[in-house]
C-alpha positions in Angstrom: 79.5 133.7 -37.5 75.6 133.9 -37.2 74.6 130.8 -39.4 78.1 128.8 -37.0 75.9 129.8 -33.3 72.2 128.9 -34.8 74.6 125.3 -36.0 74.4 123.9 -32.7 70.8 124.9 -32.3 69.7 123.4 -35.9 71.8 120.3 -35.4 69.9 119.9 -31.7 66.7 120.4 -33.2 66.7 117.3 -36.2 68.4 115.3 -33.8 65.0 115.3 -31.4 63.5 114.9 -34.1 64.6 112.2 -35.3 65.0 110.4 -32.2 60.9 111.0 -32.0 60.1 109.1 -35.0 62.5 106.3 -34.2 60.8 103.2 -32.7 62.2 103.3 -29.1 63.9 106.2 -29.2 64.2 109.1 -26.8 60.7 111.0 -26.9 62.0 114.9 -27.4 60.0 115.9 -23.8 62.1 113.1 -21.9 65.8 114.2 -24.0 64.9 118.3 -22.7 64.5 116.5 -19.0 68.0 115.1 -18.9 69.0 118.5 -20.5 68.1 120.1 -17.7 69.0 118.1 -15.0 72.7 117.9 -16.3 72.6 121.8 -16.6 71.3 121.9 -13.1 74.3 119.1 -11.7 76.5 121.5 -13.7 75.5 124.4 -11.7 76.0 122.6 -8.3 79.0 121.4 -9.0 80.8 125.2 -9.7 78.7 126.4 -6.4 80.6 123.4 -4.3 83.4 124.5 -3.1 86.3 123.0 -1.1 85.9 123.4 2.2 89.5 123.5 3.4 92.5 124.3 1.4 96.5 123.2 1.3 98.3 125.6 3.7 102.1 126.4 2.9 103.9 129.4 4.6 104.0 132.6 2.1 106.5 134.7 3.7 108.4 131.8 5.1 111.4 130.3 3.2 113.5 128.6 5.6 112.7 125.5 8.0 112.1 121.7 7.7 108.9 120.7 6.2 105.9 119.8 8.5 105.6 115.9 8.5 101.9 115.7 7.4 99.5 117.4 4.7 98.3 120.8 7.0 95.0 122.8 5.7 93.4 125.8 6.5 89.2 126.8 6.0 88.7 127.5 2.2 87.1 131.3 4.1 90.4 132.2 5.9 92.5 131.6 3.1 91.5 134.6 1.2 93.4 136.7 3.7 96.8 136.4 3.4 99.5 136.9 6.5 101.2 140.1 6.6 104.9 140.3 5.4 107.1 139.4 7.8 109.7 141.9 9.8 111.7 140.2 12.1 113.5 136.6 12.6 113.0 134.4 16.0 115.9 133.7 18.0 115.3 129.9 17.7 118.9 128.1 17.4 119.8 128.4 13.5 120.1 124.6 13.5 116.5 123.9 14.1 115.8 124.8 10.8 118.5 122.4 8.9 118.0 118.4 9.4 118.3 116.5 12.1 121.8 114.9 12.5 123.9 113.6 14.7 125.5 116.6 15.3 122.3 118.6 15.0 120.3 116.6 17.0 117.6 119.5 17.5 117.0 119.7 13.4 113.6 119.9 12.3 112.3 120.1 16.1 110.4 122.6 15.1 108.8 122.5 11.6 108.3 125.4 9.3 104.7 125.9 10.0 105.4 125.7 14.1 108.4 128.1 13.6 106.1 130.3 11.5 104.0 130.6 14.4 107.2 131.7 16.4 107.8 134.5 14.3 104.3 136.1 14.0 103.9 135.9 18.0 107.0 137.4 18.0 105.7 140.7 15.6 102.5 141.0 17.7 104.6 140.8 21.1 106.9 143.9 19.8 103.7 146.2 18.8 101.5 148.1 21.5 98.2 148.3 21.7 97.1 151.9 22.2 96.3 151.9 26.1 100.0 151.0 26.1 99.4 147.0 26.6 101.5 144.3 24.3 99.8 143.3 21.7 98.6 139.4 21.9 98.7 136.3 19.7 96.2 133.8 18.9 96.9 130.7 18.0 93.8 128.4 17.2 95.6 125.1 15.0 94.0 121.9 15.7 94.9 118.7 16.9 98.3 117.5 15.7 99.8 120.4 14.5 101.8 120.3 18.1 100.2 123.5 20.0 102.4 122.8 22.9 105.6 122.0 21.3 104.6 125.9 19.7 104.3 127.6 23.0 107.4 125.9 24.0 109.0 127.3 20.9 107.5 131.1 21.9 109.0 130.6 25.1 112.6 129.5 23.8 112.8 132.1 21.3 112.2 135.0 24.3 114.2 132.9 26.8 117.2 133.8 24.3 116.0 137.2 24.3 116.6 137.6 27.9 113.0 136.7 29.1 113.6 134.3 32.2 110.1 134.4 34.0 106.4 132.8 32.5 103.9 131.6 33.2 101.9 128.6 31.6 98.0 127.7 32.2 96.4 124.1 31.0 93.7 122.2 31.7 95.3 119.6 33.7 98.1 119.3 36.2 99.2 115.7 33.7 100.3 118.6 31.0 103.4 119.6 32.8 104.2 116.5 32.2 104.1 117.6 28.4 105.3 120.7 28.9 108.7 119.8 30.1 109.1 116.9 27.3 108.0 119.7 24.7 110.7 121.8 26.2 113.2 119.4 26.3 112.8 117.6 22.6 113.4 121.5 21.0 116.5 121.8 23.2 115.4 123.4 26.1 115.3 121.2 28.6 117.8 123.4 31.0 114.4 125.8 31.4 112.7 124.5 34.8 109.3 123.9 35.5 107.9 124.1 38.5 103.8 123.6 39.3 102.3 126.7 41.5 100.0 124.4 43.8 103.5 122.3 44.8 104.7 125.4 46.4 103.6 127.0 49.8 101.0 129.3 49.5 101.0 133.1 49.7 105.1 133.0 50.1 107.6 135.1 47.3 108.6 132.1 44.8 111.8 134.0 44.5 112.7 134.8 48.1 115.7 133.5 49.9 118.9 131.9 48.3 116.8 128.8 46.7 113.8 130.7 45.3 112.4 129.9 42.3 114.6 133.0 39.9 113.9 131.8 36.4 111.7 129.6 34.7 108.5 128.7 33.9 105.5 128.3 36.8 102.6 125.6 35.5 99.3 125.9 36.6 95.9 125.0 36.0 93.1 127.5 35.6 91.8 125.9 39.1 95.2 126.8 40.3 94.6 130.3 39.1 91.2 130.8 41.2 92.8 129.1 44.5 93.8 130.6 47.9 94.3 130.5 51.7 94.7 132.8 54.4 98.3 133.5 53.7 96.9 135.3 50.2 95.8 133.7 46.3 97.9 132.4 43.5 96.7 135.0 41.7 98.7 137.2 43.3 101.5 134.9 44.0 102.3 134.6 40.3 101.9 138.3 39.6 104.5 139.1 41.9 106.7 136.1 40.6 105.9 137.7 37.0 106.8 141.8 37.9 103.7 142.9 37.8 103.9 146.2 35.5 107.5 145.1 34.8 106.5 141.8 33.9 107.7 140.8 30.2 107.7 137.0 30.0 104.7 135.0 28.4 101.1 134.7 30.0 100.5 131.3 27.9 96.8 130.2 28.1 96.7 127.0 26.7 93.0 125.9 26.1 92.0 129.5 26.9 88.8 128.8 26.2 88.2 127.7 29.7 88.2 131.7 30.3 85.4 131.8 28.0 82.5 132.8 30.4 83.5 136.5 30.8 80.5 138.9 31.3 80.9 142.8 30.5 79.8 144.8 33.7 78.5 147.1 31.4 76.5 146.6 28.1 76.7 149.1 24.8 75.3 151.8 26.4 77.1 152.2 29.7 74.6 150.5 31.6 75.1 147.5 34.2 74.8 144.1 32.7 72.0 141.9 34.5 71.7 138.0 34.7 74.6 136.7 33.5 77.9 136.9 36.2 81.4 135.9 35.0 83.3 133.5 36.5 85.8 133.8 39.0 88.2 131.7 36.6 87.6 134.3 33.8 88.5 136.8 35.9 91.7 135.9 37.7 92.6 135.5 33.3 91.1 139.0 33.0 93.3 140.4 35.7 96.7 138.6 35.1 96.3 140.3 32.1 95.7 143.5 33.7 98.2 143.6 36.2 100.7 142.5 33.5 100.4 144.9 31.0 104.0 144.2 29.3 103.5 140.4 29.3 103.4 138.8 26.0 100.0 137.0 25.8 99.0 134.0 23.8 95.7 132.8 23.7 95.8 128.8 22.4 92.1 127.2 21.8 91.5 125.1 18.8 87.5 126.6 19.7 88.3 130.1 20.8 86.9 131.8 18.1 83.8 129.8 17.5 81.8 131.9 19.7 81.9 135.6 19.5 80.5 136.0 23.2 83.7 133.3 24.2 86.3 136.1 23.2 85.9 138.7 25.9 88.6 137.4 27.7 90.8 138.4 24.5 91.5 141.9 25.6 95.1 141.5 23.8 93.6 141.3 20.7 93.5 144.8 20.5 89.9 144.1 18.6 88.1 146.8 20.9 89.5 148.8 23.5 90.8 152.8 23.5 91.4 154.1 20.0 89.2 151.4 18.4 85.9 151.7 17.0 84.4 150.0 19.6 84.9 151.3 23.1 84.3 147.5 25.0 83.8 144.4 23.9 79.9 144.8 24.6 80.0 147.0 21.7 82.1 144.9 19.3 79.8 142.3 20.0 76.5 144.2 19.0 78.3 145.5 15.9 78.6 141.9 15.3 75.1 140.8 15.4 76.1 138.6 19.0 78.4 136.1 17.1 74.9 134.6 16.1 75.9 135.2 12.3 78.8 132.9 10.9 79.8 135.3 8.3 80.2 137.5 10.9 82.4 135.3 12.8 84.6 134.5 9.3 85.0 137.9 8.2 86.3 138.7 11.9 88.6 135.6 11.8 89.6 137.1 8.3 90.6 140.0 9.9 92.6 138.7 12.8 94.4 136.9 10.1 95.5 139.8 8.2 96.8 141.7 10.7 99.0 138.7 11.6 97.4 137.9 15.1 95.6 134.7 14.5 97.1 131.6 12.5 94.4 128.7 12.4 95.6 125.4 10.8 94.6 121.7 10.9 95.6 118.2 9.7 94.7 117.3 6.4 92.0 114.0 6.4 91.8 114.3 2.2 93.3 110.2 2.2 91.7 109.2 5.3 89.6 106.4 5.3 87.3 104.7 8.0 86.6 101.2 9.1 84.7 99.4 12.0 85.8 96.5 13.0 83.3 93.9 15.0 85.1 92.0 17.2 83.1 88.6 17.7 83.0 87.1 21.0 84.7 83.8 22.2 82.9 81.1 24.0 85.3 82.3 27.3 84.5 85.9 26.6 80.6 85.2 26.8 81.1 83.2 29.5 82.8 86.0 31.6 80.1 88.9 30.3 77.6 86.8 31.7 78.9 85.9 34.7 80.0 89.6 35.0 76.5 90.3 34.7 75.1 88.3 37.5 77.3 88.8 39.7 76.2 93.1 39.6 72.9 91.5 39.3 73.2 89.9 42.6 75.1 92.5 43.8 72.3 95.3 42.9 70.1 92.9 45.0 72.8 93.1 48.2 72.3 96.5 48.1 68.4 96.6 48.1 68.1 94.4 50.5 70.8 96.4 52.9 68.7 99.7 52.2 65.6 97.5 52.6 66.3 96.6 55.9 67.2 100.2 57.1 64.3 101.8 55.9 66.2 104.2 54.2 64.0 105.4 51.4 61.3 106.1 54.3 63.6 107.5 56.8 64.8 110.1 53.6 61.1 110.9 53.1 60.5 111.9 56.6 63.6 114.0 56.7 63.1 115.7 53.8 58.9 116.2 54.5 60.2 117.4 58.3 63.2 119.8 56.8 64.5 119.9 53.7 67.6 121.6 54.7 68.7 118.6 57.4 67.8 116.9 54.1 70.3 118.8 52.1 72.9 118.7 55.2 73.2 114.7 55.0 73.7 114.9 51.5 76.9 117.4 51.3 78.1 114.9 54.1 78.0 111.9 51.8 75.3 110.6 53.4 76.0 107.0 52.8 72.7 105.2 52.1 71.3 108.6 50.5 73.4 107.9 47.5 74.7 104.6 47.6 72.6 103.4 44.5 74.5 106.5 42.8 77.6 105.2 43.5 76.1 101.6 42.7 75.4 102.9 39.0 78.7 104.5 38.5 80.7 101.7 39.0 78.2 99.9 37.2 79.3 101.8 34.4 82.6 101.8 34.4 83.2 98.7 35.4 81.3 97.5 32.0 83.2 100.1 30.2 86.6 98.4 31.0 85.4 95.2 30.4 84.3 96.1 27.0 87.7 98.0 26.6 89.2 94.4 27.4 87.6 92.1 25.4 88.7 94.5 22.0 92.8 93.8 23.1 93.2 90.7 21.5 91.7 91.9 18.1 93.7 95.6 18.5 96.7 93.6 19.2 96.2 91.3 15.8 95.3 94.2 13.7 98.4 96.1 15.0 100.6 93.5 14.0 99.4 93.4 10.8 99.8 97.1 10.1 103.3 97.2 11.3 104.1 94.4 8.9 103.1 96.6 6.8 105.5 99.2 7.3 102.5 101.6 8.6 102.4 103.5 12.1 100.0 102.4 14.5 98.5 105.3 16.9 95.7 103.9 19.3 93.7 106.4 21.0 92.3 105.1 24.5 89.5 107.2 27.2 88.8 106.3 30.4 92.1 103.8 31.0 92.5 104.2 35.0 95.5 106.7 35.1 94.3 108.6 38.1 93.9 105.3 40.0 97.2 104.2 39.0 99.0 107.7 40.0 96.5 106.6 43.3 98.3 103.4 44.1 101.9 104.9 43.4 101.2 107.5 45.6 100.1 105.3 48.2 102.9 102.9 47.5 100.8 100.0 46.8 102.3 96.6 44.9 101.6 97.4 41.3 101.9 93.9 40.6 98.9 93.4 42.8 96.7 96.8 41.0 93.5 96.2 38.9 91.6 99.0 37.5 88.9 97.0 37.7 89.1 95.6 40.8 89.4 99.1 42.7 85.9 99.9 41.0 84.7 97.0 42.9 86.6 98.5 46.3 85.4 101.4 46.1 81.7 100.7 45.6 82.2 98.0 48.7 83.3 101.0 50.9 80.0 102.9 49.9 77.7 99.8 51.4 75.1 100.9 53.2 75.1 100.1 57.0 72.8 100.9 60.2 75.3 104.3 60.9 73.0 105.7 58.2 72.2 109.1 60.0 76.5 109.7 59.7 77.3 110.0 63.1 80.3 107.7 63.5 83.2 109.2 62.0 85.4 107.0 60.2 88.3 107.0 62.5 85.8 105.8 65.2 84.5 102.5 63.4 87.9 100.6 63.7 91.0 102.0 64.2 92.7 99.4 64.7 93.7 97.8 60.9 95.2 94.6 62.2 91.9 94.1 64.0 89.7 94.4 61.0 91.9 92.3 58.8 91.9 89.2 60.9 88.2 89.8 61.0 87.3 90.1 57.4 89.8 86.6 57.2 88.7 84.5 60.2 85.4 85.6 61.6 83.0 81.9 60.8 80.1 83.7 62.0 79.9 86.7 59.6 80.3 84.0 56.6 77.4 82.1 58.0 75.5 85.1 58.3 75.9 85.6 54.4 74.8 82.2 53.7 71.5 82.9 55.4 71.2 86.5 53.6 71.4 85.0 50.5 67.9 83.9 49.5 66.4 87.3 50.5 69.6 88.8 48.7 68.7 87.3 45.5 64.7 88.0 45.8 66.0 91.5 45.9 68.4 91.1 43.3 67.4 88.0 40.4 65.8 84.8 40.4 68.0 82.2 42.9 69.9 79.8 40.9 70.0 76.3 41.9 73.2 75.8 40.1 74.7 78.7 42.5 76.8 77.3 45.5 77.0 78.7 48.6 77.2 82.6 49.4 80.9 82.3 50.4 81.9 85.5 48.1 82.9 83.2 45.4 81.7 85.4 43.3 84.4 88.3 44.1 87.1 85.7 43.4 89.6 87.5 40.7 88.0 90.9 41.4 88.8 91.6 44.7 91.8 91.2 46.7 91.5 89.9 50.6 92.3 92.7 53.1 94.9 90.0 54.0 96.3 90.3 51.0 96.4 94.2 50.3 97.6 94.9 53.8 99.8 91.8 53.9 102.7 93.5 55.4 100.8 95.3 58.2 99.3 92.5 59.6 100.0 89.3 61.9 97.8 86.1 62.1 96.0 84.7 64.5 98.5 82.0 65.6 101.4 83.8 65.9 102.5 83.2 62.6 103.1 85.0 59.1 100.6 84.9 56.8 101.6 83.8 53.6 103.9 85.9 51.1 103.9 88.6 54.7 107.1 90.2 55.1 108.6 89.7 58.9 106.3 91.3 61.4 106.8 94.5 62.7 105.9 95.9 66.2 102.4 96.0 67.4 101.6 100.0 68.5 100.2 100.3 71.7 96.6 100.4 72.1 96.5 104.2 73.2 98.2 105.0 69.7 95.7 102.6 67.8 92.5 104.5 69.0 93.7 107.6 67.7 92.2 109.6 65.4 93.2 109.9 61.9 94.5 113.8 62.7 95.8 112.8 65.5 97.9 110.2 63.7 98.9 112.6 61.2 99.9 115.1 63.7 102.7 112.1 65.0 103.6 111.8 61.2 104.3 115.5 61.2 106.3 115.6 63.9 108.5 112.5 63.0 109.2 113.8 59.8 107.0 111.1 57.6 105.2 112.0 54.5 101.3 110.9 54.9 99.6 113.4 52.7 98.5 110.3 50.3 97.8 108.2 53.2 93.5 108.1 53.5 92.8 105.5 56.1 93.9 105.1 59.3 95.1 101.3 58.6 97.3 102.7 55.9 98.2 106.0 58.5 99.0 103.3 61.2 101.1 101.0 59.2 103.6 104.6 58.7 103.4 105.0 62.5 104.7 101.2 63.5 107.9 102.6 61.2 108.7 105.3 63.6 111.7 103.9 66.1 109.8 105.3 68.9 106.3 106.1 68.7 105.2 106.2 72.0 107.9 108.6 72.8 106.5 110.8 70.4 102.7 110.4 71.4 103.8 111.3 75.3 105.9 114.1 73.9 103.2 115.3 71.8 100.6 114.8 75.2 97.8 112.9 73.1 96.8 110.7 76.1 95.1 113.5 77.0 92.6 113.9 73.7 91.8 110.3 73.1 88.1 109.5 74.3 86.2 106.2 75.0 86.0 105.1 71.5 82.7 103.9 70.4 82.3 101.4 67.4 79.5 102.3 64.7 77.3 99.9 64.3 77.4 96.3 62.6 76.9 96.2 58.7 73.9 95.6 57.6 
C-alpha cells in the first residue's frame, strides 16, 4: 500500500524529468506553475457556491404547481419551515385544475396557497402580551404578492372574518386588489377606498353603511384628517378596535420603515432622529388592534435591521423575549450593519414559520439590447423637436428678461428672505418658471424617445409571437395620470396627447408682468368665450410675435433664415387651439359655429361670468352638479351654462352682492 501512494509521486517525478531534457518541452519550474494554479481554480470552484436554490413546498402535498421556476437565497434554505398544523379554508377546488366546471382551479398555486396556510398558523398563536402573532411575507416580483393577500383574506372571510383593512402604495392598486379578488373567486367581497368616504363619519352607520368588506387605503390615507376627526380613527372603529379580528394587510410595508424608538437600550430618550407620522399611524393600528391578524408584505422589509421596528407582530422582542424593545434587539444585532446578522435573523423567522421569502428563477434568462436606428423622418422630427425647445428656451429668457425678474428676486431676497420664501410656496410664477421649463423639457424628450422605439417593439413582438413565445413589455413614465386627468374632466379622448399637455402645461407657467402674484387667477379672465376668440382672432397679438421674434431667438439660438414667420407654426401638431379644446363652449365672432362646434348654448349673463371660481362652485353645489375635477373657470363656466336656470340660482344664492369691480392682470409679456 506504501510503494501504490509514493506510485503517483515517482511516476510525477520521471515525467518532469523527462519533459526537461526534451527539446521544447515543458521546463519542470513552468509544469509546478500550472500545478498550482489548477489546484488553486480547484479550490475556488468548491468555495463558490450557488447563490439561490430551487424552492418546492416540504410540508405541502396538495395544489397546482406554480407556473414558473421559483428560488429561494442558498442562506435561508438551510432552515426548513415548521410542520404544518392546520388546512386553509380556501374552496377545495382551487387546488384541482382549472375546468369548465372548476373555473377557480389553480387560482392559487401551491406555493401562494402555502403562504395561506403558514399566515393562517401564525394568526392562531399569541404573542405573550396577548397580541396575534403576525406574518411576513417578503417574495419578490412575480410570485403574485397581491393575489396572496387576497388569498389570506378569502380563507378568513370563510372563517367568518367580514371586516379588513388593506394599505398600498397607490390608490391605482385597488384597482388590483379587486381583480386579484375576483380571479380566486371572490369577487362578491367589496372594496371600498377610505378617502371616497366622508370624513370622521361611522363607515357602518345607518341602513347603507359600509358592514363587511374590505376598506383600501394608502399609507397617505392613513396619516390624513379634518376637523370632523383622522382616518386613523375612522378605520379603527370600522375594524372593532380590541374586538377587531379581520386582516391589517400592509402591502409594501416598508413605507413604515422610518420608526424611531422613544427610548434607546438603556431606558433613555432617543435624540435626533423622529419617526414619521406615517410609521406611527402603522404603529398604532397595530396597537389599537390587538386581535387583528397582521401581515407585513415588502419584498425589502428585511434588508435593514433598523427598517423592522414597525414589526411589533413579529413577536422578535417585546414582553417575555430576550429583548425588552426593539432598541435592544437591535444592539444585540450589531445595528443591522452585519449581513450575517441580518441572514441568521431571517433564518430564524423562517423556522418559526413567520417569514416565507421566495423569488423568480432567472437560471435561462438571457439579455439583449436592441439599437433601434433612426429614419430619415425620425431625425427630421428630433431635430425639429429640438429647435423648436431651443426657441422656446429663448421665449422664456427673453419674457424674464424683460421683467427683470432675476434682479427683482435678488432684491427681495437681499431685503427679506422670508417674503422671498412666501412667493415661492405661492408658485411664484417667474421664480420658477425655468423649473418648470426643464421638467417638461425632460419629459417631453422622454416620450419622444419612448416613441420612436414602437415601430421596432412592435416588429420584434411579432416575431416572438410567431414564435409561439409570450411577450410582456414593461413601460415607466406612460401618461396614466394625465389620461385619468382628461376622463375626469370629460375631455375628447380622441383629441388627448400626452405630449401635447406637457406642452400646455408649461404654456400656462409663462412668465408675465403679474410677477409679484397679486392677480388671482379667477380675476385675469373669467370669461372663457372671451379668451378663446382672443387667442383665435386678435391680428394684433400675432403681429406683436412677429416683431418679438428676432430678440426671441438672440435669447434662444442663432435666427434662421430658412425660418418663416413667427406665426406659432412651430406648435402645429403639439398643441391644440383653445378653439379647438373648448369647441363646444364657445361661439364665433360672426354669429356662427365654428367648425366641428356642437349647436350653441346660452350665453350666462355677465354678473355670472365675473364670478369667482368659488363662487361658481358654490352655484354647482347647489344645483346638484359635480365640479370637483373642474380647475378653471372656462371649464367651471361651461357646467354653469348647463344649469336650466342659472340666474335663478345666483339671485337665490344672493351673489350680486359679493362680486367686485373686476380688474384684469396685466398683458403677457
Amino acid at each position: 500500500g506504501q510503494q501504490d501512494r509514493a506510485a503517483p509521486a515517482e511516476i510525477r517525478r520521471r515525467y518532469e524529468n523527462d519533459a526537461g531534457g526534451q527539446g521544447g518541452a515543458v521546463p519542470r519550474s513552468d509544469a509546478e506553475e500550472m500545478r498550482r494554479e489548477a489546484s488553486e481554480q480547484q479550490a475556488e470552484d468548491e468555495e463558490v457556491e450557488q447563490v439561490f436554490a430551487a424552492y418546492e413546498p416540504i410540508h405541502l402535498d396538495y395544489g397546482q404547481p406554480h407556473p414558473d421556476a421559483v428560488v429561494e437565497t442558498t442562506s435561508l434554505s438551510f432552515a426548513q419551515l415548521p410542520p404544518i398544523t392546520m388546512h386553509s379554508n380556501l374552496p377545495q377546488g382551487m387546488q384541482k385544475p382549472k375546468t369548465a366546471s372548476n373555473p377557480y382551479g389553480g387560482a392559487l398555486s401551491n406555493l401562494q396557497i402555502e403562504t395561506v396556510v403558514y399566515a393562517g398558523m401564525r394568526h392562531s398563536t399569541e404573542l405573550p402580551n396577548g397580541n396575534t402573532a403576525g406574518f411576513f411575507l417578503g417574495d419578490g416580483v412575480g410570485l403574485g404578492k397581491g393575489r396572496q393577500l387576497a388569498g389570506i383574506i378569502l380563507d378568513n372571510w370563510n372563517q367568518g372574518r367580514k371586516r379588513h383593512l388593506w394599505v398600498s402604495v397607490s390608490a391605482d392598486l385597488m384597482q388590483d386588489a379587486i381583480r386579484d379578488l375576483a380571479d380566486i373567486g371572490a369577487g362578491h367581497i367589496s372594496v371600498i377606498n377610505i378617502t371616497k368616504t366622508p370624513a370622521g363619519c361611522k363607515l357602518d352607520a345607518g341602513k347603507n353603511g359600509f358592514k363587511e368588506g374590505v376598506i383600501f387605503s394608502t399609507y397617505m390615507g392613513l396619516v390624513s384628517k379634518s376637523a370632523k376627526g383622522t382616518r386613523e380613527k375612522q378605520m379603527i372603529q370600522w375594524l372593532g378596535g380590541d374586538t377587531a379580528d379581520g386582516c391589517l394587510l400592509f402591502d409594501e410595508s416598508h413605507k413604515a420603515k422610518n420608526l424611531v424608538s422613544e427610548e434607546d437600550e438603556n431606558g433613555k430618550p432617543t435624540a435626533g432622529k423622529k419617526s414619521t407620522k406615517m410609521a406611527l399611524t402603522v404603529q398604532n393600528l397595530q396597537r389599537d388592534c390587538p386581535k387583528a391578524r397582521v401581515v407585513y408584505c415588502s419584498a425589502t422589509g428585511a434588508s435593514s435591521l433598523a427598517h423592522m421596528a414597525y414589526m411589533e407582530r413579529l413577536g422578535l422582542w417585546g414582553e417575555q423575549t430576550p429583548f425588552p424593545k426593539f432598541a435592544n434587539f437591535q444592539q444585540a444585532m450589531g445595528n443591522g450593519q452585519n449581513v450575517g446578522a441580518m441572514e441568521l435573523v431571517a433564518l430564524d423567522m423562517k423556522r418559526r414559520g413567520m417569514y416565507i421569502s421566495r423569488q423568480l428563477s432567472f437560471a435561462s434568462a438571457e439579455q439583449h439590447q436592441e439599437i433601434v436606428d433612426l429614419t430619415a423622418r425620425q431625425t427630421q422630427m428630433y431635430d425639429t423637436a429640438c429647435s423648436f425647445w431651443a426657441e422656446l428656451f429663448g421665449c422664456f429668457q427673453h419674457a424674464l428678461a424683460v421683467l427683470n425678474v432675476k434682479e427683482l428676486n435678488k432684491q427681495i431676497t437681499a431685503r427679506n428672505r422670508g417674503l422671498d420664501k412666501d412667493l415661492k410656496a405661492m408658485g411664484h410664477p417667474a421664480g420658477r418658471v425655468m423649473t418648470h421649463y426643464w421638467g417638461c423639457h425632460q419629459r417631453f424628450f422622454r416620450q419622444l424617445c419612448m416613441a420612436i422605439k414602437i415601430d421596432r417593439t412592435v416588429e420584434l413582438s411579432k416575431t416572438a409571437l410567431a414564435e409561439n413565445k409570450c411577450v410582456v413589455i414593461g413601460l415607466q413614465s406612460t401618461g396614466e395620470s394625465r389620461l385619468n386627468d382628461a376622463v375626469a374632466d370629460e375631455a375628447d379622448l380622441d383629441e388627448f396627447c400626452g405630449m401635447r399637455e406637457v406642452i400646455r402645461f408649461l404654456l400656462s407657467k409663462f412668465p408675465t408682468g403679474d410677477y409679484l402674484g397679486r392677480h388671482a387667477e379667477d380675476d385675469a379672465d373669467s370669461d372663457g368665450e372671451e379668451a378663446v376668440q382672443e387667442a383665435a382672432d386678435n391680428a394684433k397679438r400675432r403681429e406683436r410675435n412677429k416683431r418679438g421674434t428676432s430678440a426671441r431667438r438672440a435669447a434662444g439660438m442663432d435666427s434662421d433664415d430658412s425660418e418663416g414667420d413667427d406665426n406659432g407654426s412651430d406648435l402645429e401638431g403639439f398643441i391644440v387651439d383653445d378653439e379647438e379644446g373648448q369647441s363646444s363652449d364657445c361661439e364665433s365672432s360672426g354669429g356662427e359655429e365654428l367648425e366641428g362646434d356642437e349647436p350653441r348654448r346660452r350665453s350666462l349673463p355677465a354678473e355670472i361670468k365675473a364670478l369667482s371660481k368659488g363662487l361658481l362652485r358654490k352655484m354647482l353645489q347647489e344645483a346638484g352638479v359635480k365640479h370637483a375635477q373642474c380647475s378653471s373657470t372656462s371649464q367651471l363656466l361651461s357646467r354653469v351654462k348647463l344649469l336650466p336656470n342659472p340666474l335663478d340660482i345666483y339671485n337665490q344664492l344672493g351673489l350680486g352682492d359679493k362680486v367686485g369691480d373686476k380688474r384684469k392682470g396685466p398683458e403677457a409679456a
